[in-house]
ZAZADREN-818481 format. One record per residue: z, y, x of N, C-alpha, C in turn. Coordinates in steps of 0.1 Angstrom, whole numbers, padded with zeros to 4 digits, always signed. Last residue first. Layout:
! ZAZADREN-818481
ZYXZYXZYX...
! end
This chain:
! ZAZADREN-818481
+0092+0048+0173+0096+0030+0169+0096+0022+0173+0110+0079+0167+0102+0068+0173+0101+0054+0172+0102+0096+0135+0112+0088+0146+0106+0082+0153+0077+0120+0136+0086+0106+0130+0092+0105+0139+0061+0141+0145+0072+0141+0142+0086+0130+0139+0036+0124+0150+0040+0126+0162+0053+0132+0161+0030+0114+0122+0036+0104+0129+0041+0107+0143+0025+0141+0115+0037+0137+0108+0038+0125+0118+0003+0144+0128+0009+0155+0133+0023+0152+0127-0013+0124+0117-0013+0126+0131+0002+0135+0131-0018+0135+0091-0015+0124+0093-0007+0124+0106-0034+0162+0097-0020+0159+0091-0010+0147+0097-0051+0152+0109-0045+0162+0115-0035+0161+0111-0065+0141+0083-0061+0136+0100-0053+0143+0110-0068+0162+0070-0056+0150+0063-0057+0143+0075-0091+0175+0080-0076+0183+0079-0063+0171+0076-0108+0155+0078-0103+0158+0088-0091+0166+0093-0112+0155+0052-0105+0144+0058-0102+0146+0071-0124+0181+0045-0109+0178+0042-0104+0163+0052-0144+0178+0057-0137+0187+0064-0123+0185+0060-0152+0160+0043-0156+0153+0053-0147+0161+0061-0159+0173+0017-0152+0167+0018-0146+0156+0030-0176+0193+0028-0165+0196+0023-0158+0184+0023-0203+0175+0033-0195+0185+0046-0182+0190+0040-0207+0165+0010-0200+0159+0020-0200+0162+0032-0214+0188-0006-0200+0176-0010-0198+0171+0000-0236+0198+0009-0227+0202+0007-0213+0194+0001-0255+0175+0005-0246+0177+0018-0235+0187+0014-0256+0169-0019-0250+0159-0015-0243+0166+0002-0270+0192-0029-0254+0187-0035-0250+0180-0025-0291+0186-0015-0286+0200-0011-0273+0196-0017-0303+0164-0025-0300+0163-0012-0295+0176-0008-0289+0156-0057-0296+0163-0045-0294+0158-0033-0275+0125-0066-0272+0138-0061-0283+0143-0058-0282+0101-0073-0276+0104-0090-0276+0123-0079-0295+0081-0063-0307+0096-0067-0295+0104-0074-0283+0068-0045-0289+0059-0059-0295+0069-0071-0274+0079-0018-0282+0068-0022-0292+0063-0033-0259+0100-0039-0267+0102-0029-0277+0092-0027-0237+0075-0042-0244+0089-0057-0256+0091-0051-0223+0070-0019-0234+0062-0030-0242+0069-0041-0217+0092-0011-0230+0087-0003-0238+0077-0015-0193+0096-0024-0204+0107-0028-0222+0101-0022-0181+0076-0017-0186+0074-0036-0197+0084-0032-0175+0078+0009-0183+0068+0004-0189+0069-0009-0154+0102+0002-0169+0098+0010-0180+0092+0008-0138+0092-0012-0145+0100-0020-0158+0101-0014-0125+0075+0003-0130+0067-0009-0142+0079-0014-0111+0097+0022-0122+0085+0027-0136+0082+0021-0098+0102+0000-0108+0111+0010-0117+0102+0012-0076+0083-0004-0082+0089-0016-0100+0097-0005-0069+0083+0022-0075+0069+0018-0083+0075+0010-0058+0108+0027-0070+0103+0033-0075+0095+0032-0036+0104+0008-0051+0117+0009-0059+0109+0013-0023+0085+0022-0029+0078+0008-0039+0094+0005-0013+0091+0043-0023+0087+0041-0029+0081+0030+0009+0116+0031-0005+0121+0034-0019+0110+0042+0024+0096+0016+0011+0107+0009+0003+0112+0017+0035+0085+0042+0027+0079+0032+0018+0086+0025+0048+0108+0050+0036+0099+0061+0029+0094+0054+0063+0112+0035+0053+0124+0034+0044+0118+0047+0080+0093+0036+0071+0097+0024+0064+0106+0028+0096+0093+0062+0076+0085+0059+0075+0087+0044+0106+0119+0057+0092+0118+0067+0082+0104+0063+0125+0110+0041+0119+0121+0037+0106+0120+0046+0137+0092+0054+0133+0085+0041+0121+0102+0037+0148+0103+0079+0137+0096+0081+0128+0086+0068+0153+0137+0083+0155+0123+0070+0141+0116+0074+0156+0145+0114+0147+0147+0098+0150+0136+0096+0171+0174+0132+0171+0158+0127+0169+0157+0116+0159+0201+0149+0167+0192+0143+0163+0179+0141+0154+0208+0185+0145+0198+0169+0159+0197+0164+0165+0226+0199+0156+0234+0191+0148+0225+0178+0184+0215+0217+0171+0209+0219+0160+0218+0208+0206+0219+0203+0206+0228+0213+0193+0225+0215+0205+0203+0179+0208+0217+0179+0204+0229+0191+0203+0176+0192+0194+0182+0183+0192+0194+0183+0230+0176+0210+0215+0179+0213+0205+0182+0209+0254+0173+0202+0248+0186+0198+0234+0187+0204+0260+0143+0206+0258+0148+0191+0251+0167+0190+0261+0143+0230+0253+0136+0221+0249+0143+0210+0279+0163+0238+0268+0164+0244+0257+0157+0233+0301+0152+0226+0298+0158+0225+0285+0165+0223+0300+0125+0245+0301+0123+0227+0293+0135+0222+0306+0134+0269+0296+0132+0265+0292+0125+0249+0331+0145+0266+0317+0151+0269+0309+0147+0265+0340+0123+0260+0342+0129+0249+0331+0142+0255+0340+0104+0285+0337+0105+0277+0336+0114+0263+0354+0124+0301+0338+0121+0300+0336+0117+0289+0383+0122+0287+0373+0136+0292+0358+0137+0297+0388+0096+0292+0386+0099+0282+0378+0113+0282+0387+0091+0319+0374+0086+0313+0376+0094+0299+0406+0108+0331+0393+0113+0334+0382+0109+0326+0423+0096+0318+0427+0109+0312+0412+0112+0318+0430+0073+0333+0424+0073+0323+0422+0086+0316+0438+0086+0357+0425+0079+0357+0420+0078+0343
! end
C-alpha cells in the first residue's frame, strides 16, 4: 500500500515539474516579465503624454494643421503598437 502512494506520488511530482516542457511554455522570470510590463507601460504613458503635447501645440497655433495630423496619426499608431504590447506581456505574466 504504501509503495502504491509513494509511486503516485512521485508521478505525479514528476508530471508537475515536466509540464512547462512538455506544454511547449516554458517558465519566465517573473522579475524579468514585470520589468518589461513596466517599460512597456511607461512607452505608453511617455505616448499618451506626447499626444496630448502634440494637440496642445496644435491648439495654441505652434503646428500646421498638415504637421499636426501627421504627428498625430504617427504617434497615435505607436500607442497602439505599445497597447498591443502591453496587453500581450500581461497575457504572458503569471497569473494573479
Amino acid at each position: 500500500m504504501i509503495y502504491a502512494l509513494i509511486a503516485i506520488l512521485s508521478v505525479a511530482l514528476v508530471a508537475l515539474i515536466a509540464w512547462p516542457l512538455v506544454s511547449g511554455r516554458a517558465p519566465t522570470d517573473p522579475d524579468v516579465a514585470a520589468q518589461a510590463l513596466r517599460a512597456a507601460e511607461d512607452d505608453l504613458l511617455r505616448s499618451l503624454d506626447a499626444i496630448r503635447e502634440i494637440d496642445m501645440d496644435h491648439r495654441a497655433g505652434n503646428l500646421s494643421d498638415a504637421d499636426f495630423a501627421e504627428l498625430d496619426r504617427e504617434e497615435r499608431a505607436r500607442a497602439v503598437e505599445l497597447m498591443h504590447r502591453r496587453d500581450a506581456l500581461r497575457d504572458e505574466g503569471p497569473a494573479s
